[in-house]
Biotite code that builds the C-alpha atoms (Angstrom):
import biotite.structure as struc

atoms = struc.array([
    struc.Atom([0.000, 0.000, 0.000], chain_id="A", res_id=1, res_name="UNK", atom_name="CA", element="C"),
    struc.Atom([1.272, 3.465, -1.125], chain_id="A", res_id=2, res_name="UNK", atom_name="CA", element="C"),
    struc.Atom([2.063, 6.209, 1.360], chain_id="A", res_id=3, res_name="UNK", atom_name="CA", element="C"),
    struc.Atom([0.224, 9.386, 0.848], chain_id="A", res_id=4, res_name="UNK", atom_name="CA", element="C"),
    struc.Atom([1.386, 13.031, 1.811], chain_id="A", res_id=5, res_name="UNK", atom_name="CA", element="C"),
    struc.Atom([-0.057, 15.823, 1.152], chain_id="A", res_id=6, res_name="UNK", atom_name="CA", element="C"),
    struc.Atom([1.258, 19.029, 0.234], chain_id="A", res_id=7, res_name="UNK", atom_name="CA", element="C"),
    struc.Atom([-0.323, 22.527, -1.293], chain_id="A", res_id=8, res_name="UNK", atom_name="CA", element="C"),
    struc.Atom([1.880, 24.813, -3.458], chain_id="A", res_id=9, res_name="UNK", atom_name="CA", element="C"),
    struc.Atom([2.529, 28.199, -2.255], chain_id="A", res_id=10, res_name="UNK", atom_name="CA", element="C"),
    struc.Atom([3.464, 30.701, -4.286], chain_id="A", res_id=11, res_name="UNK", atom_name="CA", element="C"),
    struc.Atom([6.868, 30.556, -3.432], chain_id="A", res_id=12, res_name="UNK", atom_name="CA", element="C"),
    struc.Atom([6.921, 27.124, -5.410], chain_id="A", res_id=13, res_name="UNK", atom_name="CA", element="C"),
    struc.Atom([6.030, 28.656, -8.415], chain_id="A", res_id=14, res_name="UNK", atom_name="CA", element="C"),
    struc.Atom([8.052, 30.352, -11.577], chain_id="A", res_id=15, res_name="UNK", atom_name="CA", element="C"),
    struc.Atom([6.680, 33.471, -13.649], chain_id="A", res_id=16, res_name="UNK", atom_name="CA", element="C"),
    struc.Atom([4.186, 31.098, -15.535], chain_id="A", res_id=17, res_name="UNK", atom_name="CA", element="C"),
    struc.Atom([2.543, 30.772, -12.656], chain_id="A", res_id=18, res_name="UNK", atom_name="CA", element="C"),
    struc.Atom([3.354, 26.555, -12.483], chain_id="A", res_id=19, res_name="UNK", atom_name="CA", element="C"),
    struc.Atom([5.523, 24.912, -10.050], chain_id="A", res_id=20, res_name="UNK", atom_name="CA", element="C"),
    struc.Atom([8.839, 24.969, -10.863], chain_id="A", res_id=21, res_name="UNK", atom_name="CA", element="C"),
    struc.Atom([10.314, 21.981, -12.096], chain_id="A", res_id=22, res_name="UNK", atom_name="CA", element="C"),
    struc.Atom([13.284, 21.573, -9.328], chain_id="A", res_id=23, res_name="UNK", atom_name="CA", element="C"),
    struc.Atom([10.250, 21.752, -5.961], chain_id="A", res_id=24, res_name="UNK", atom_name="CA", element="C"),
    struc.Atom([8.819, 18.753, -7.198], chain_id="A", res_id=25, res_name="UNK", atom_name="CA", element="C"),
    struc.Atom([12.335, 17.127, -6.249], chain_id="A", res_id=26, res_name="UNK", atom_name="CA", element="C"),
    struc.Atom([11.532, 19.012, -2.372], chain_id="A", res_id=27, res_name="UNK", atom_name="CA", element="C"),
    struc.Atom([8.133, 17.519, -2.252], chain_id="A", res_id=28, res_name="UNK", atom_name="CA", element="C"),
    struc.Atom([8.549, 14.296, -3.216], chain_id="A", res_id=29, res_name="UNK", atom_name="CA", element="C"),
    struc.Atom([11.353, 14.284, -0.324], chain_id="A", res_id=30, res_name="UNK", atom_name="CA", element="C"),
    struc.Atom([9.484, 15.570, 2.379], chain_id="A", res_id=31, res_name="UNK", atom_name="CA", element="C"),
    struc.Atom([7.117, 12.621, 1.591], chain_id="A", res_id=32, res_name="UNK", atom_name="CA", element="C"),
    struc.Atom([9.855, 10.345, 1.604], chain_id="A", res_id=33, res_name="UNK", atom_name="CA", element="C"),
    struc.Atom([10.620, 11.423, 5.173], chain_id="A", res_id=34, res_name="UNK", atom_name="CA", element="C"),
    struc.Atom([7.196, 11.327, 6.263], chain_id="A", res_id=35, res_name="UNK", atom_name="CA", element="C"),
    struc.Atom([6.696, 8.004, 5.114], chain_id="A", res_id=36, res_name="UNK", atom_name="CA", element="C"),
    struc.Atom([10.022, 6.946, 7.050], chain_id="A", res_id=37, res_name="UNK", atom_name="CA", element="C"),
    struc.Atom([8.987, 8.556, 9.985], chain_id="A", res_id=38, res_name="UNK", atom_name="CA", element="C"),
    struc.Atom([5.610, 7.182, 10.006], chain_id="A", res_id=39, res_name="UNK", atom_name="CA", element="C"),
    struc.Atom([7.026, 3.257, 10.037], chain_id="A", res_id=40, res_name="UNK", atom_name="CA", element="C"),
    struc.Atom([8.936, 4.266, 13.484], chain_id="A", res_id=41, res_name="UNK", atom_name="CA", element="C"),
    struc.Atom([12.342, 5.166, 12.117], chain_id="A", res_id=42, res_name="UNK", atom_name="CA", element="C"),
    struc.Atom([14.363, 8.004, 13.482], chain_id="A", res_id=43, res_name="UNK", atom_name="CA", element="C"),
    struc.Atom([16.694, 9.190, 11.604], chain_id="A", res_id=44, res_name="UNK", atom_name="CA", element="C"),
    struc.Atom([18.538, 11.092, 13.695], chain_id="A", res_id=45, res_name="UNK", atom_name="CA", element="C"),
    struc.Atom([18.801, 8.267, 16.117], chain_id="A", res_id=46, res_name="UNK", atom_name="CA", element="C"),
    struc.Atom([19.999, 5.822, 12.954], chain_id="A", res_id=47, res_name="UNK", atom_name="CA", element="C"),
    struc.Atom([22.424, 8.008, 12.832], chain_id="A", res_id=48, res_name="UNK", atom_name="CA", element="C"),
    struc.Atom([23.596, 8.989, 16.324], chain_id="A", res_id=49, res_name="UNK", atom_name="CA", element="C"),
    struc.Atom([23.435, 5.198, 17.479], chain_id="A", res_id=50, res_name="UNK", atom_name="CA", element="C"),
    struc.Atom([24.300, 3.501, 14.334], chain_id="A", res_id=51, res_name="UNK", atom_name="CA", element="C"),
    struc.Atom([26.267, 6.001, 11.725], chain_id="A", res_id=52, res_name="UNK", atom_name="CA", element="C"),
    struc.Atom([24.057, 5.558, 8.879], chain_id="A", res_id=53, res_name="UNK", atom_name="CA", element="C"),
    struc.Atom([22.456, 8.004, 6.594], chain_id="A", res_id=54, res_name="UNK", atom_name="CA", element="C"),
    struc.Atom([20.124, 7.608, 3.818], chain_id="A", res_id=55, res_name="UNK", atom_name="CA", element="C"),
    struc.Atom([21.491, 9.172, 0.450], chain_id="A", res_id=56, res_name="UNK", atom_name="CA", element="C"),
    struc.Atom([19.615, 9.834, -3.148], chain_id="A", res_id=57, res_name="UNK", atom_name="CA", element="C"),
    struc.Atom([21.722, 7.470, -5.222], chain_id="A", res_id=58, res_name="UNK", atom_name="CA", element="C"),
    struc.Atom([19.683, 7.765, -8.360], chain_id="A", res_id=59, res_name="UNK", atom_name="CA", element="C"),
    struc.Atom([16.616, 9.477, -9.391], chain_id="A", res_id=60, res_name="UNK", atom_name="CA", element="C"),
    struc.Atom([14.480, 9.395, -12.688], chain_id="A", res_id=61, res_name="UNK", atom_name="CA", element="C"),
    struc.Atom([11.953, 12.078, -13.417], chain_id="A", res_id=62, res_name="UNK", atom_name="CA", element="C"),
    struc.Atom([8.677, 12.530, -15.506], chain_id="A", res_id=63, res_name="UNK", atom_name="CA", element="C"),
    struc.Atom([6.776, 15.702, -15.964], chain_id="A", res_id=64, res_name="UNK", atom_name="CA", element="C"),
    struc.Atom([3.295, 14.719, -16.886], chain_id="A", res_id=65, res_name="UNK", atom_name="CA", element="C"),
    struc.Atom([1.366, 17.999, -16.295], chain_id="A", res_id=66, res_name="UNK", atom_name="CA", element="C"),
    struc.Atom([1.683, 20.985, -14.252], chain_id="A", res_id=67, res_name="UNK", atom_name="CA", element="C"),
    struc.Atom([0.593, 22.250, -10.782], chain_id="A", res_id=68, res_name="UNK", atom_name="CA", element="C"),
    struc.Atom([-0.260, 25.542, -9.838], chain_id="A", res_id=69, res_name="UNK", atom_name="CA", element="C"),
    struc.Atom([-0.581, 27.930, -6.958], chain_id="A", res_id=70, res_name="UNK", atom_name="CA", element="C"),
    struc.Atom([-2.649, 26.719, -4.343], chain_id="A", res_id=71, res_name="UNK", atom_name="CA", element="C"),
    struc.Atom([-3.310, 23.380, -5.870], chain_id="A", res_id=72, res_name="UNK", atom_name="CA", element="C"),
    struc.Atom([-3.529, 20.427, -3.158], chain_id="A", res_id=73, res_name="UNK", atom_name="CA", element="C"),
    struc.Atom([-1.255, 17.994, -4.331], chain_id="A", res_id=74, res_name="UNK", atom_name="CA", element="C"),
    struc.Atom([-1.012, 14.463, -2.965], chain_id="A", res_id=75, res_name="UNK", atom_name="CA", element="C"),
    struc.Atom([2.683, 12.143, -3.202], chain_id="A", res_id=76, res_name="UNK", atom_name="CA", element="C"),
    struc.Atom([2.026, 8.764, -3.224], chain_id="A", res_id=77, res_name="UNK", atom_name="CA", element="C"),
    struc.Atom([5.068, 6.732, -1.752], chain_id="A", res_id=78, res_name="UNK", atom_name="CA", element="C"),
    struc.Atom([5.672, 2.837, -3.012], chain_id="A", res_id=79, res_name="UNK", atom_name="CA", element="C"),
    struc.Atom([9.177, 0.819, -2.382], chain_id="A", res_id=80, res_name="UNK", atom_name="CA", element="C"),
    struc.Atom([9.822, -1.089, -5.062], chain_id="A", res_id=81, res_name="UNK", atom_name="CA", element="C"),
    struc.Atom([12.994, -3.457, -4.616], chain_id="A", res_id=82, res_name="UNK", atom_name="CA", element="C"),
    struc.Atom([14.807, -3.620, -0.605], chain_id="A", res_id=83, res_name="UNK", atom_name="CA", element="C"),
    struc.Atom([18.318, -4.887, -0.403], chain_id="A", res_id=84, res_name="UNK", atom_name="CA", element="C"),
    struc.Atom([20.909, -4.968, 2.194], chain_id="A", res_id=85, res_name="UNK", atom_name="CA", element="C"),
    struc.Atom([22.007, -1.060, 1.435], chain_id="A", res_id=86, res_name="UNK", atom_name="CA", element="C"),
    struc.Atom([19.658, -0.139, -1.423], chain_id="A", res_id=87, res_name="UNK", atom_name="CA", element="C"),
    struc.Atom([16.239, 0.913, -1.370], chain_id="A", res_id=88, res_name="UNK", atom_name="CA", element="C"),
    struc.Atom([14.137, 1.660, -5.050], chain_id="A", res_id=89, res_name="UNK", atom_name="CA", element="C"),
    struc.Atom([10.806, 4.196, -4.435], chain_id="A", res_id=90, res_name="UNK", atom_name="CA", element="C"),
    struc.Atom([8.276, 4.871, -6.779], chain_id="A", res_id=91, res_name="UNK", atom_name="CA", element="C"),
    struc.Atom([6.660, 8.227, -6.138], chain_id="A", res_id=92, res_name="UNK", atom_name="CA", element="C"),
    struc.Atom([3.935, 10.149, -7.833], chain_id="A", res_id=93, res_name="UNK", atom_name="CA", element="C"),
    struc.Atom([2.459, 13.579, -7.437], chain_id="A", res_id=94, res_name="UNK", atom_name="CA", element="C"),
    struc.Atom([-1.380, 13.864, -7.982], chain_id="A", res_id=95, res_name="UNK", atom_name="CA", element="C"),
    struc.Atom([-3.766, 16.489, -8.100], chain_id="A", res_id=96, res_name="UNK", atom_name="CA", element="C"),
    struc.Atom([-6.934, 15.347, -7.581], chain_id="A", res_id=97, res_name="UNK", atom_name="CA", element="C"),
    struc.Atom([-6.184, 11.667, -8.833], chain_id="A", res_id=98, res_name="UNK", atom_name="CA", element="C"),
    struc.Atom([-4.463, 13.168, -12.040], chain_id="A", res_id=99, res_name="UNK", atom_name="CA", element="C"),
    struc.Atom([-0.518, 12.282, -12.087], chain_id="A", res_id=100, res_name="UNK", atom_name="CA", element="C"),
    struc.Atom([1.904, 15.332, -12.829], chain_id="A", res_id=101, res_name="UNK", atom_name="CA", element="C"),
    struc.Atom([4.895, 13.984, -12.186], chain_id="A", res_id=102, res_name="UNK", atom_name="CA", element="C"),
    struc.Atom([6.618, 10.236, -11.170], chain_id="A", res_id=103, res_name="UNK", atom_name="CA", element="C"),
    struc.Atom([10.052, 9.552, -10.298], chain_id="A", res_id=104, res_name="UNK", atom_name="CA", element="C"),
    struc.Atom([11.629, 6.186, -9.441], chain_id="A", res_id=105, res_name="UNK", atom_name="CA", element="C"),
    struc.Atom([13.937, 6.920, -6.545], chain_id="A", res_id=106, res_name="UNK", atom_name="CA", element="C"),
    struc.Atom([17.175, 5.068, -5.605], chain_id="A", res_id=107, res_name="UNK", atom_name="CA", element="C"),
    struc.Atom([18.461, 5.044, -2.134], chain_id="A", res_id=108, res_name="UNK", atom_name="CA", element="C"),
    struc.Atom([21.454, 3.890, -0.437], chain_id="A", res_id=109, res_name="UNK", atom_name="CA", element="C"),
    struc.Atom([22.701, 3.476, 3.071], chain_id="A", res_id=110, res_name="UNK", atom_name="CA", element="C"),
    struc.Atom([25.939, 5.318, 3.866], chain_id="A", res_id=111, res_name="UNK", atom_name="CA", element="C"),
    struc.Atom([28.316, 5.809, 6.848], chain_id="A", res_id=112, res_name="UNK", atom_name="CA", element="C"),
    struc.Atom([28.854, 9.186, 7.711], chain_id="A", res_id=113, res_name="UNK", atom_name="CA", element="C"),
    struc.Atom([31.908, 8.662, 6.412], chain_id="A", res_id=114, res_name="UNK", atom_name="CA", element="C"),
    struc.Atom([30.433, 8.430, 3.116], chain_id="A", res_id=115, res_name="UNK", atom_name="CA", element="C"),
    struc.Atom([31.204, 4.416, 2.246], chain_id="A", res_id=116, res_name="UNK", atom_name="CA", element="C"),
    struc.Atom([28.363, 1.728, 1.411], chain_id="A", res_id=117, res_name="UNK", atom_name="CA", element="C"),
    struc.Atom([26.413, 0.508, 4.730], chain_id="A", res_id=118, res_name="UNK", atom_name="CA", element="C"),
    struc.Atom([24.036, -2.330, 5.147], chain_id="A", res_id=119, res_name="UNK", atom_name="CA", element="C"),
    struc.Atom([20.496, -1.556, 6.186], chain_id="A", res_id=120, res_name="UNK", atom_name="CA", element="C"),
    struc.Atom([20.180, -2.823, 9.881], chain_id="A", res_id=121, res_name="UNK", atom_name="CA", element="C"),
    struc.Atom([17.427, -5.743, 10.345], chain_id="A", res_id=122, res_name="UNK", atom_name="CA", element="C"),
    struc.Atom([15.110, -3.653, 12.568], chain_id="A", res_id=123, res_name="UNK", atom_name="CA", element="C"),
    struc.Atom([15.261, -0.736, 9.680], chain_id="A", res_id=124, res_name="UNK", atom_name="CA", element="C"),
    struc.Atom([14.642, -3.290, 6.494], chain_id="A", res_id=125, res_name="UNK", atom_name="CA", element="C"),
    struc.Atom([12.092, -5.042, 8.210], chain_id="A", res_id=126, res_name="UNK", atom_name="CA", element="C"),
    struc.Atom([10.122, -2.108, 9.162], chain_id="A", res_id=127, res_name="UNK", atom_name="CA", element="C"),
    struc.Atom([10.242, -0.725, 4.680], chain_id="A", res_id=128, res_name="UNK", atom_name="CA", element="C"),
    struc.Atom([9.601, -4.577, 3.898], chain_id="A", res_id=129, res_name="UNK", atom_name="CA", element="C"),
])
């Protein structure tokens, strides 16, 4: 089951045309990623504190299907797609009003602070799975 988020575009998202600038759909579609995280009980801060790992965008592909606006109520609808020791693949969508405007298939990775490849621990994998 997809997590949903949503999110309403303030003018300050927007570029002279009025629409939402291509680069906040990148912000939105993160704050739902961190909503989603923190909604299955993981910390982040404490993952990191107590274990040294950070989540990092790896890899992210983008489609531009339609355009918001001001004030529009948009909804991002988070999926995982493939879980592996240190990887995790996202699909997210943006919505207005059930009509997609943008999807993106996000790619993950656990890293040390350090910046090298981590694994995932159990508690944190079984909690996405």
């Amino acid at each position: 089951m997809a997590h949903r988020f949503d999110i309403r575009v303030y003018y300050e998202d927007t570029d002279l045309a009025g629409i939402v600038y291509y680069a906040n759909y990148l912000k939105f579609i993160e704050r739902a990623r961190t909503e989603w995280v923190r909604g299955l009980g993981i910390d982040q801060a404490k993952l990191k504190a107590e274990e040294g790992i950070v989540f990092a965008v790896r890899r992210v592909e983008a489609n531009y299907l339609s355009p918001a606006r001001f004030d529009d109520v948009l909804t991002v609808e988070t999926e995982i797609g493939e879980l592996t020791g240190a990887r995790i693949t996202l699909s997210q969508v943006v919505k207005r009003d059930g009509e997609r405007l943008f999807e993106a298939m996000v790619m993950l990775v656990a890293l040390t602070e350090a910046g090298r490849p981590a694994r995932l621990p159990a508690d944190v994998r079984r909690r996405m799975g």
